[in-house]
C-alpha positions as CSV (number, residue, x, y, z in Angstrom):
1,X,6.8,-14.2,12.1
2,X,6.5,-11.5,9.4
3,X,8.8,-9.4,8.2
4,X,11.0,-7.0,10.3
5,X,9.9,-3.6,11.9
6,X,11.2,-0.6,13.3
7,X,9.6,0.5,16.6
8,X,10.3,3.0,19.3
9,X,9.4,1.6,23.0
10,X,9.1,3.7,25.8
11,X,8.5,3.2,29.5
12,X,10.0,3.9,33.0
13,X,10.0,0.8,34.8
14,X,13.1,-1.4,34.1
15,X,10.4,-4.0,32.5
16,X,10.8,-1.8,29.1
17,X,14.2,-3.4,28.2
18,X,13.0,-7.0,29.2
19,X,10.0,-6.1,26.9
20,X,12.2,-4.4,24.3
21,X,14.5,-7.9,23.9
22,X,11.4,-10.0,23.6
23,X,9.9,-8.1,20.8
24,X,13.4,-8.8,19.0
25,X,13.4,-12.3,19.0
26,X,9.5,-11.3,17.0
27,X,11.8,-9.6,14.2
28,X,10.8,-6.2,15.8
29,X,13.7,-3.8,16.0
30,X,13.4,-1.9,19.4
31,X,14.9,1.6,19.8
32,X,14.2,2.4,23.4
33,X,12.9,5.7,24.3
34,X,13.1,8.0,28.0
35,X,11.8,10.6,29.0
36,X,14.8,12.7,29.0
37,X,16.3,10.9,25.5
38,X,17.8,13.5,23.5
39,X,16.0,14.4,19.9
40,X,16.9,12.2,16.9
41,X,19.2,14.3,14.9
42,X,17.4,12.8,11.4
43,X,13.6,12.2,12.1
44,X,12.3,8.9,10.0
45,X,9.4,6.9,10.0
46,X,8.6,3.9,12.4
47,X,6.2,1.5,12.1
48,X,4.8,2.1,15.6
49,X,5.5,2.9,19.0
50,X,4.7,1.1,22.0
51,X,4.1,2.5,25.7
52,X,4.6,0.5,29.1
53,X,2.7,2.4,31.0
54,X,2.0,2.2,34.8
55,X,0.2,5.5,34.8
56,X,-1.4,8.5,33.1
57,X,1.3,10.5,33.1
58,X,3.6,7.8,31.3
59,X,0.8,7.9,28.0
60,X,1.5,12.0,27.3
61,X,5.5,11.5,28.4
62,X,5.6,8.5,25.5
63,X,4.0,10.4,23.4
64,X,6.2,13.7,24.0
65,X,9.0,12.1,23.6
66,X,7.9,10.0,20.5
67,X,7.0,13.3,18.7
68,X,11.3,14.1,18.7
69,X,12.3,11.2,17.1
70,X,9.8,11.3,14.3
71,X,8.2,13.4,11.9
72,X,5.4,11.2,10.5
73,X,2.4,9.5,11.8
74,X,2.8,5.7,13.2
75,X,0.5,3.5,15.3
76,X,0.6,4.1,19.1
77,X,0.5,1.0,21.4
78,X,-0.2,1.3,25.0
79,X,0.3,-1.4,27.6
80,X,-1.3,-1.0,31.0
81,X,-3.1,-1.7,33.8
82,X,-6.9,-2.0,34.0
83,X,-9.3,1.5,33.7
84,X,-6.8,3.8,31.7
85,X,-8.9,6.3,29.6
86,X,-8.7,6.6,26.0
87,X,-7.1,9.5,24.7
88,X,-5.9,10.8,20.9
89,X,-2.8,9.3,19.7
90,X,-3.1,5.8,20.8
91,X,-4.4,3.5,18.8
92,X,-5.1,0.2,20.6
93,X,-4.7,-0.5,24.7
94,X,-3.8,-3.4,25.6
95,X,-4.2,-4.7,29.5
96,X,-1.2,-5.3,31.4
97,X,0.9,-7.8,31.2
98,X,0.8,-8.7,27.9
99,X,2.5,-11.1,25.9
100,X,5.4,-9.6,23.5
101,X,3.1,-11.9,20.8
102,X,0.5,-9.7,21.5
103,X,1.9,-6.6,21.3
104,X,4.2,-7.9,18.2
105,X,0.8,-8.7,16.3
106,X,-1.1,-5.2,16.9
107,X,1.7,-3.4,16.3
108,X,2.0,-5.4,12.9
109,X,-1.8,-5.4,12.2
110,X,-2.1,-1.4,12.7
111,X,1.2,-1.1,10.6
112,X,-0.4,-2.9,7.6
113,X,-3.9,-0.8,7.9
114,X,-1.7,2.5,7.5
115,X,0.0,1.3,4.8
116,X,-3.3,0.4,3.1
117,X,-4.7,4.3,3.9
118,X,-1.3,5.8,2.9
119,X,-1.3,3.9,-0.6
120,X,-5.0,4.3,-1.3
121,X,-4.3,8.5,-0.3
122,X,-1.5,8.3,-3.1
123,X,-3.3,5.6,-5.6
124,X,-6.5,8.0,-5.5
125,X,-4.2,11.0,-5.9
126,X,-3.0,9.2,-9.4
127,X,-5.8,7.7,-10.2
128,X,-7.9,11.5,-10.4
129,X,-5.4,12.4,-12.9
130,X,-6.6,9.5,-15.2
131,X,-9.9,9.5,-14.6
132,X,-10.6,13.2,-14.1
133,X,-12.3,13.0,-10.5
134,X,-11.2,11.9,-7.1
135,X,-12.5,7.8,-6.7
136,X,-15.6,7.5,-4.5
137,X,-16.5,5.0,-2.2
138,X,-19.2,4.2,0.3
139,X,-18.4,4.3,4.0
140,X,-20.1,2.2,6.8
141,X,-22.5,4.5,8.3
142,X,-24.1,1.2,10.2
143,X,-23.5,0.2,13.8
144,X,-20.7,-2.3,14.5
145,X,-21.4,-6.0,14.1
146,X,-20.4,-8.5,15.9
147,X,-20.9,-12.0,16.6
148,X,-20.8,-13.8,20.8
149,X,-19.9,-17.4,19.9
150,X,-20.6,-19.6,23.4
151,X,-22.6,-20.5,26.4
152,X,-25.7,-17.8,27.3
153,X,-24.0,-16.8,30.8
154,X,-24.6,-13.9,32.6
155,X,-21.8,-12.0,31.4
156,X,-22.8,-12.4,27.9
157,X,-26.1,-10.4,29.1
158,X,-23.9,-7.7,30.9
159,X,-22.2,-7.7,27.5
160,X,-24.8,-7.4,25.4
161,X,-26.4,-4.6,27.5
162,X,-22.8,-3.1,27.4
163,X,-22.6,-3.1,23.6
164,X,-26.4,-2.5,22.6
165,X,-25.9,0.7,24.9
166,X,-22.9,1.9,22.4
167,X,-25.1,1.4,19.4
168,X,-23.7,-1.9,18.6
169,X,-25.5,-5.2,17.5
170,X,-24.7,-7.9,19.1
171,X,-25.7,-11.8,17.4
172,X,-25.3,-14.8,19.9
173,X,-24.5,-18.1,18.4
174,X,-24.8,-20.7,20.9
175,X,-22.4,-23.8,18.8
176,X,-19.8,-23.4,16.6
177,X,-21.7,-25.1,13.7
178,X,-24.2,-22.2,13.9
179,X,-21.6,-19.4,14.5
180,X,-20.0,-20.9,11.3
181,X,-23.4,-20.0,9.6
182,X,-23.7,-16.6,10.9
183,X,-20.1,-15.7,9.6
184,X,-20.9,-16.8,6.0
185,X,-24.2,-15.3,5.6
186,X,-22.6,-11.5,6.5
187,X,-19.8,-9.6,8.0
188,X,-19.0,-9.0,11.3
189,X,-16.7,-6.2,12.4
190,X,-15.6,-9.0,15.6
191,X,-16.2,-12.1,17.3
192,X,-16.0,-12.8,20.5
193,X,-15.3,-16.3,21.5
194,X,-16.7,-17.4,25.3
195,X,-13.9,-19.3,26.5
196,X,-14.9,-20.0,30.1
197,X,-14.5,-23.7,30.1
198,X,-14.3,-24.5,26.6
199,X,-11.3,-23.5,25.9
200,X,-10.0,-25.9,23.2
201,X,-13.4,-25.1,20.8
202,X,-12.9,-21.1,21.3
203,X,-8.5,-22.4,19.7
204,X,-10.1,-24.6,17.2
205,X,-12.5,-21.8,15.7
206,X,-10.2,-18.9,16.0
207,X,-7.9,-21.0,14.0
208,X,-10.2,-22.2,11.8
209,X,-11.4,-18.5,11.1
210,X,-7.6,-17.7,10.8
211,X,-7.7,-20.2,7.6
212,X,-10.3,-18.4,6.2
213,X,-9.4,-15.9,3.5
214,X,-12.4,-14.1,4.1
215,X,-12.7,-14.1,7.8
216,X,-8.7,-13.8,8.5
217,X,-8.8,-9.9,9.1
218,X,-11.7,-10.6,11.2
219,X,-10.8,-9.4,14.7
220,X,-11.1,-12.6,17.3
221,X,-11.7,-11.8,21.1
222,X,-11.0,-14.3,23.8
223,X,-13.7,-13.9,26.8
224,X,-11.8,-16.2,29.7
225,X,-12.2,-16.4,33.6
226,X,-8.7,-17.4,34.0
227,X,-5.7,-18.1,31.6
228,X,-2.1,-19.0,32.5
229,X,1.3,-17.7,30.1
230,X,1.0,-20.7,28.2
231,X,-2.3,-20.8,27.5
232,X,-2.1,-17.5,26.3
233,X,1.0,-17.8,24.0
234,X,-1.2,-20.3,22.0
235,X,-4.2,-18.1,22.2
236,X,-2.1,-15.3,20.2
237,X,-0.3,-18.0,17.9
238,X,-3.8,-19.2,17.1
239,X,-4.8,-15.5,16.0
240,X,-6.8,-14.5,18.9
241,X,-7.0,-10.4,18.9
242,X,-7.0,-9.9,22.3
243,X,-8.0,-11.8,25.4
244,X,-11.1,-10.1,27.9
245,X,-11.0,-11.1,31.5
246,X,-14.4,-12.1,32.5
247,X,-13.5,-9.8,35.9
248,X,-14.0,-7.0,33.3
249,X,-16.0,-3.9,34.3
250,X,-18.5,-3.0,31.2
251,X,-16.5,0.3,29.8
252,X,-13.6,-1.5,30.0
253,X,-14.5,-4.2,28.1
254,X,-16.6,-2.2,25.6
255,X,-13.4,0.0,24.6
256,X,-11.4,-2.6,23.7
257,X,-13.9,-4.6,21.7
258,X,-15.0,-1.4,19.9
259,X,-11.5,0.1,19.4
260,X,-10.9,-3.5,17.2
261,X,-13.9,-3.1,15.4
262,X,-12.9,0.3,14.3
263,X,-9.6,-1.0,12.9
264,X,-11.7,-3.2,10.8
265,X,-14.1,-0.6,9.5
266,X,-10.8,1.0,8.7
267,X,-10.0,-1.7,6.7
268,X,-12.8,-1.9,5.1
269,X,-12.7,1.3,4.4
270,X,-8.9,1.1,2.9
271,X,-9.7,-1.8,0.6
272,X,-12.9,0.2,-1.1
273,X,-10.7,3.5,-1.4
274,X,-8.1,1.1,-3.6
275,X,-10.6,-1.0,-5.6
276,X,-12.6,2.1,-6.9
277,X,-9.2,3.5,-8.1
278,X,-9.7,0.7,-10.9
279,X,-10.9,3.1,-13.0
280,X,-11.7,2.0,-17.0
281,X,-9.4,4.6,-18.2
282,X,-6.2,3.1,-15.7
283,X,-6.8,-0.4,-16.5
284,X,-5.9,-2.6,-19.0
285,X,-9.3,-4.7,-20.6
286,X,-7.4,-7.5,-21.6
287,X,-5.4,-8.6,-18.5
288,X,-7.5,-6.6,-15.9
289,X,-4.0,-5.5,-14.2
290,X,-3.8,-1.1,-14.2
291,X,-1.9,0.1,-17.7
292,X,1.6,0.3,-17.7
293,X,1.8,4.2,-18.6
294,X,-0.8,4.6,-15.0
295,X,1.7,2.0,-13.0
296,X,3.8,4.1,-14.0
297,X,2.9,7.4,-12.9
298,X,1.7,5.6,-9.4
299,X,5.1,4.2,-9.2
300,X,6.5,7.6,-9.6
301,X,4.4,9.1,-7.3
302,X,5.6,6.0,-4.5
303,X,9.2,7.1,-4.8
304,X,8.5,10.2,-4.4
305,X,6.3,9.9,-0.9
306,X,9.3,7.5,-0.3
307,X,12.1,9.8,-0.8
308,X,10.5,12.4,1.6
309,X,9.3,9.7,4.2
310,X,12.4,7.3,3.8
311,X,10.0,4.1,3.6
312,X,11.0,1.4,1.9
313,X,9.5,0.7,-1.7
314,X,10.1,-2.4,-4.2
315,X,9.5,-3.6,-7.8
316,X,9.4,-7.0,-8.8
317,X,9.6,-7.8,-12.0
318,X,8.3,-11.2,-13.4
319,X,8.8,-12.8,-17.0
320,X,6.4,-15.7,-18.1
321,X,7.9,-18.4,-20.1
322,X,6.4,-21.0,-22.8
323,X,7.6,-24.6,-23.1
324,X,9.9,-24.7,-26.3
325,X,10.3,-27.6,-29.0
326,X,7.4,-29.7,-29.3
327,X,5.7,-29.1,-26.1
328,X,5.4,-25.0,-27.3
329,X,2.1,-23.8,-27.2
330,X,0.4,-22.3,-30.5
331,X,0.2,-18.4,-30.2
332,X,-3.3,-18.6,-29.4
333,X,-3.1,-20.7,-26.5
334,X,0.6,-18.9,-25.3
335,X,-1.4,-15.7,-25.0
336,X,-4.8,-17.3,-23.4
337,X,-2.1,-18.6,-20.8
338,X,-0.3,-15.0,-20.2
339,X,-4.0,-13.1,-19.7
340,X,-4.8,-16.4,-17.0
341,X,-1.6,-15.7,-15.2
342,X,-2.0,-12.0,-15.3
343,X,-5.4,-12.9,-13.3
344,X,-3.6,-14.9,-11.5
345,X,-0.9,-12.5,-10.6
346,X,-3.6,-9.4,-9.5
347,X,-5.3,-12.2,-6.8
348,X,-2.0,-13.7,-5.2
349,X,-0.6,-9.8,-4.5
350,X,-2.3,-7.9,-1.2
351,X,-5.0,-5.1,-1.9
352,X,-2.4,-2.6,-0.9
353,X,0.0,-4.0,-4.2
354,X,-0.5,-3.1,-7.9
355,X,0.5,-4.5,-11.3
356,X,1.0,-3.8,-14.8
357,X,2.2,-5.6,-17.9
358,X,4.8,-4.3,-19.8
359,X,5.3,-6.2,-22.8
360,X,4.1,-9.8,-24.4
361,X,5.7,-11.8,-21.4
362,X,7.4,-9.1,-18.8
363,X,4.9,-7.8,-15.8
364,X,5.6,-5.6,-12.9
365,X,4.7,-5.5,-9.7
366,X,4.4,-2.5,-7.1
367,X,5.0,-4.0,-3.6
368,X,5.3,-0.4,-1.3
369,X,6.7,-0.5,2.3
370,X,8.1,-4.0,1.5
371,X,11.8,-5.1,2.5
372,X,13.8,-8.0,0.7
373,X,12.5,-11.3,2.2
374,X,8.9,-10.0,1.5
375,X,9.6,-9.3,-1.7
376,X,11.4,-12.9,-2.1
377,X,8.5,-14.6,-0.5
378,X,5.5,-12.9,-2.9
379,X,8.2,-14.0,-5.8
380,X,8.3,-17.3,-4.6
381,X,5.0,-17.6,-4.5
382,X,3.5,-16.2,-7.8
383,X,6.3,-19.1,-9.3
384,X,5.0,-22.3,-7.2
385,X,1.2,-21.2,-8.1
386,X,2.3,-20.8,-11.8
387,X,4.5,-24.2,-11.4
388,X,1.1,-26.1,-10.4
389,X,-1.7,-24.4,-12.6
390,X,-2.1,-26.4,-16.2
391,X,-2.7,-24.2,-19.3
392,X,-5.2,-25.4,-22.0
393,X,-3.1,-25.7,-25.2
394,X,-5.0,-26.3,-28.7
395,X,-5.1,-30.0,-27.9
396,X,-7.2,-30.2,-24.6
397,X,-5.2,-33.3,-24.2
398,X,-2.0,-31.9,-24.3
399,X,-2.0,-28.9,-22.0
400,X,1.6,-26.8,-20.8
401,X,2.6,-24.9,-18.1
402,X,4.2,-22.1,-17.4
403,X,7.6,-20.8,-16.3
404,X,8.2,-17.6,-14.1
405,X,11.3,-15.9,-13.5
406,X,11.1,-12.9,-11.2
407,X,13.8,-10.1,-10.3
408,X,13.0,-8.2,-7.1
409,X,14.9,-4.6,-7.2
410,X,14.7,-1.7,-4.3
411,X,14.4,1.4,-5.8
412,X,17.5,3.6,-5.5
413,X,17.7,7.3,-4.2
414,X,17.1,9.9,-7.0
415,X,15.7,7.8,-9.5
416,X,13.0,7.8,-11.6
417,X,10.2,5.7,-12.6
418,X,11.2,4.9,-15.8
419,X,14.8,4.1,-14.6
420,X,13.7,1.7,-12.0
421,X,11.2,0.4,-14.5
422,X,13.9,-0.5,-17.1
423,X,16.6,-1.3,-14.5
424,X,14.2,-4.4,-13.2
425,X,13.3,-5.6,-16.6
426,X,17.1,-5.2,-17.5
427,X,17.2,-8.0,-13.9
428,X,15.1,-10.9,-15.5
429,X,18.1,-11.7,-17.7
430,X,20.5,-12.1,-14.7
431,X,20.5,-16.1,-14.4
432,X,20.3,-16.0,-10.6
433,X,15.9,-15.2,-10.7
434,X,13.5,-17.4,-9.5
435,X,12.1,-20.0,-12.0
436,X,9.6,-22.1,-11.4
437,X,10.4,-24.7,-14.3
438,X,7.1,-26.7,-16.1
């Protein structure tokens, strides 16, 4: 389900508050907007807004009266009927109806993409302080990408036309054992899945892609002639992006599939801006986790966007302990193990997070925009991993694991890096952490 979101929801028909109680039982928090609501007396940030639109005029009215209860930038979702035209401010349409899983998972995706560009804004900000210059990466300058999986009908030539004439290639794969091939030789920016009568295959590969560490963000278009409420609840659970009625006209259907492929550019284009902030002079050779005295200023710099924006920020601290008695490791071995985990730790947090080690067994974690149970689950899970992975000791026979306890802390208003710094290593002794025991 994902963790829980504030979003504002506007619309005139009485369908908004029927929409508004589904999206709650997704763990999105609904606020419920008119036309005539009065202005929020303390603008703060949401994580999107969605529009129920039966009209033009309802787009620019959700947006006015967005702008009043917010002073920062969210993600603009608009749901309504067929030929609507794209405007600024809205960042994905979506035909209606649409399932409140649909809308619950865009609204989610574009959520996470912003965080990504508003950390790698703040992380590059830091990281030209260490390094002297602003990090530089390379955009994608090339035409969208993407891959038709399915049957050669005659809408897939109206759709290729469509596409090719907005400067997009278009690769047909006519199985799912040679669409499989296409998507590991190179990247697509989406896939569209052809549906119309194969149903099941179209589930089992969007589910499949879904698995995929490396295809997951990989937006996944359903082309269907018809598709009842059930049908498309799975389609959505399965990780479908959106679903494209066969009864399509061409623009139509070329707007939504390029809007999608934007978003993943965007991602793209957010994951290079934060990997070439690893600059030599931020990192730590050893562990290959930033330095603590750079984690530190970028940590700093978090609670201060966080202060003025009110979003949530989090540390979690972690502590890695050696068997004892017998079983301990030799110092050689103890501090092989604590550089593995350290790898370890950097590959099970999202691009978006960033970690440091503090001292011989005590790292730190930056998790920004992340509530409580998110925090709880990324704890829980550096601790299984660690619980599971064997450590070479001296004896190759003999090898140890580890132990991890972890401390999750919110930041508090007014307080400084270093304070929250200490304050979550001062939470590792508190008996109640996570431990994954060896």
């Amino acid at each position: 389900m994902g963790r829980t979101l504030d979003v504002l929801v506007f619309g005139l028909s009485e369908r908004v508050d029927s929409l508004a109680e589904q999206l709650g039982r997704l763990a999105l928090n609904c606020r419920i907007v008119r036309a005539d609501s009065p202005p929020a007396r303390r603008p703060r940030p949401w994580a999107g807004g969605i529009i129920l639109a039966e009209c033009e005029n309802d787009v620019d009215d959700g947006l006015k009266a967005f702008a009043r209860f917010t002073e920062t930038e969210h993600p603009v979702v608009v749901v309504g009927p067929a030929g609507m035209a794209k405007r600024d401010g809205v960042d994905a349409w979506l035909r209606d109806p649409a399932p409140a899983v649909q809308i619950a998972a865009r609204i989610r995706a574009l959520f996470r993409l912003q965080t990504m560009e508003i950390v790698a804004r703040r992380r590059a900000e830091v990281t030209a302080l260490y390094g002297q210059r602003r990090p530089v990466f390379e955009r994608q300058d090339s035409p969208p990408a993407i891959l038709y999986v399915g049957d050669a009908s005659p809408r897939f030539m109206a759709l290729r036309h469509a596409m090719e004439a907005a400067n997009a290639e278009i690769v047909a794969a006519f199985s799912s054992y040679s669409a499989f091939d296409y998507l590991h030789e190179r990247p697509f920016d989406a896939v569209i899945l052809n549906a119309m009568g194969k149903r099941d295959i179209a589930f089992t590969i969007s589910s499949a892609m879904r698995r995929n560490a490396r295809l997951y963000h990989t937006p996944v278009l359903l082309l269907t002639d018809t598709i009842d409420s059930q049908a498309s609840e799975e389609a959505f659970a399965r990780g479908v992006s959106d679903i494209l009625p066969a009864t399509s006209d061409d623009r139509e259907m070329r707007e939504r599939i390029l809007t999608l492929t934007d978003e993943r550019r965007r991602r793209r284009e957010a994951k290079s801006a934060l990997e070439s902030c690893r600059d030599p002079r931020s990192l730590d050779i050893d562990t290959g986790l930033f330095n603590s005295g750079f984690l530190t200023s970028h940590i700093q710099d978090l609670l201060n966007a966080s202060a003025r924006d009110e979003a949530s920020f989090a540390l979690l601290a972690l502590q890695v302990l050696l068997p004892e008695g017998t079983a301990a490791p030799d110092s050689i071995s103890a501090e092989k193990a604590r550089r593995q985990f350290a790898a370890m730790l950097r590959h099970l947090l999202r691009t978006e997070d960033a970690a440091a080690r503090f001292s011989t067994d005590k790292f730190l974690a930056v998790l920004p925009f992340t509530d409580t149970p998110g925090i709880d689950c990324v704890a829980a899970r550096v601790a299984a991993i660690a619980e599971c992975t064997a450590f070479e000791s001296e004896d190759p026979l003999q090898p140890f694991r580890l132990s991890v306890r972890a401390a999750p802390v919110q930041s508090r208003p007014g307080e400084t890096a270093e304070a929250l710094i200490e304050r979550a290593v001062r939470a590792l002794a508190s008996p109640a952490q996570i431990v994954a025991q060896a």
